[in-house]
C-alpha positions in Angstrom: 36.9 4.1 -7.3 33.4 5.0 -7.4 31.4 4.4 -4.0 27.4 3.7 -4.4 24.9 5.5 -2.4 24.7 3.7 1.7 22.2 1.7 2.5 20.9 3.7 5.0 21.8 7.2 6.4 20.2 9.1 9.7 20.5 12.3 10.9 20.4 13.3 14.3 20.8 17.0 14.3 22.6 16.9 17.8 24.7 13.9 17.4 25.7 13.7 13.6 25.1 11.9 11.1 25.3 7.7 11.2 25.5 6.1 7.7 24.9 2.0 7.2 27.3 1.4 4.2 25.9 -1.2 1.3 29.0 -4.0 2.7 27.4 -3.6 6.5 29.8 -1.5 7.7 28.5 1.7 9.9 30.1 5.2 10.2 29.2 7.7 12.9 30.4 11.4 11.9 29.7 13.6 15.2 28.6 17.5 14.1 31.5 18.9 15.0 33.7 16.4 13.5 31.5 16.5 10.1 31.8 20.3 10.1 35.3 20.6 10.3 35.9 17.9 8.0 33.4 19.9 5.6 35.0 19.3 1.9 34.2 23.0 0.6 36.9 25.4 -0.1 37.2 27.3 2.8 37.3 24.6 5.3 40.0 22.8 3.3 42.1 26.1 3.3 41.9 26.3 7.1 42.5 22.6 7.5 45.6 22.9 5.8 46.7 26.3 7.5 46.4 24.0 10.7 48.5 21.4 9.4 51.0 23.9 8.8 50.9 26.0 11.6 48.7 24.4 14.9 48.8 27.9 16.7 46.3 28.6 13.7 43.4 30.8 15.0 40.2 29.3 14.1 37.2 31.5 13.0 33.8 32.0 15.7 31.5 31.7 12.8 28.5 33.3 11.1 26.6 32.3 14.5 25.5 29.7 16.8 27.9 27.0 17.5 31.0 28.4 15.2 33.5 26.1 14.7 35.7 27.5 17.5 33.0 26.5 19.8 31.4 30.0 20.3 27.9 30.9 20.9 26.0 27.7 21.7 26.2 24.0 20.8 26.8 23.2 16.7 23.7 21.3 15.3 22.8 20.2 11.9 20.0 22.6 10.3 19.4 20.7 7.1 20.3 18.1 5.0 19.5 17.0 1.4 20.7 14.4 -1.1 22.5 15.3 -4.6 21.7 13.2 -7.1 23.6 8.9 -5.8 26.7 10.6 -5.1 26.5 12.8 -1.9 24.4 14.9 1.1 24.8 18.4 1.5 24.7 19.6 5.2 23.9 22.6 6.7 25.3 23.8 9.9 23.4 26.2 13.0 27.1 28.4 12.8 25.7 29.5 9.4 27.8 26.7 7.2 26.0 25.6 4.4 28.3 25.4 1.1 30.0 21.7 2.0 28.7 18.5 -0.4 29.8 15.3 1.4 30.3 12.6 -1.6 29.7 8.5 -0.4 33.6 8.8 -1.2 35.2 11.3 0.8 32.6 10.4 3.9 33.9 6.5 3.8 37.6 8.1 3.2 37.2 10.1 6.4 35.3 8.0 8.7 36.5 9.0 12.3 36.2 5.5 13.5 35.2 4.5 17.3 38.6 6.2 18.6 37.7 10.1 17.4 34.1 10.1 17.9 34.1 11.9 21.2 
């Protein structure tokens, strides 16, 4: 199914991103959540190394805010639109090669109960 654009998105480079769906509904993606949930190759790799084996070691990073928590708190750097169909994000731990379709974000919306 294809998903149109949200209605509204904003960016807090702290917090995360919130996006305002086109039917009402609102999704919060928190930095950390939205990195690790990142759609490029690498992180899908690693995510399913995890599923497979939880005593998986995670990498530090490039630099600040790695995604093992290492070197200072994760922020979003930058943030740009492709074309109806997605935002690229890029990350203060040097992560920059993830393109976030309207799909995949609604698909994995963390919900109220996996915010924090």
């Amino acid at each position: 199914m294809a998903m149109g654009a949200p209605a509204a998105l904003d960016i807090k480079k702290d917090r995360g991103l919130t996006v305002t769906w086109a039917d009402g509904a609102v999704s919060h993606y928190p930095v950390a959540y939205l990195r690790r949930m990142s759609p490029s190759a690498d992180m899908k790799s690693l995510r399913d190394e995890m599923a497979k084996n939880p005593l998986t070691v995670l990498p530090s990073g490039g630099g600040a805010g790695g995604v093992g928590g290492m070197g200072g708190p994760l922020t979003i750097l930058d943030a740009q639109l492709r074309g109806n169909y997605a935002i690229w994000v890029s990350f203060s731990d040097g992560h920059s090669t993830g393109i976030y379709s309207w799909e995949y974000l609604r698909r994995i919306d963390p919900g109220p109960e996996k915010e924090k």
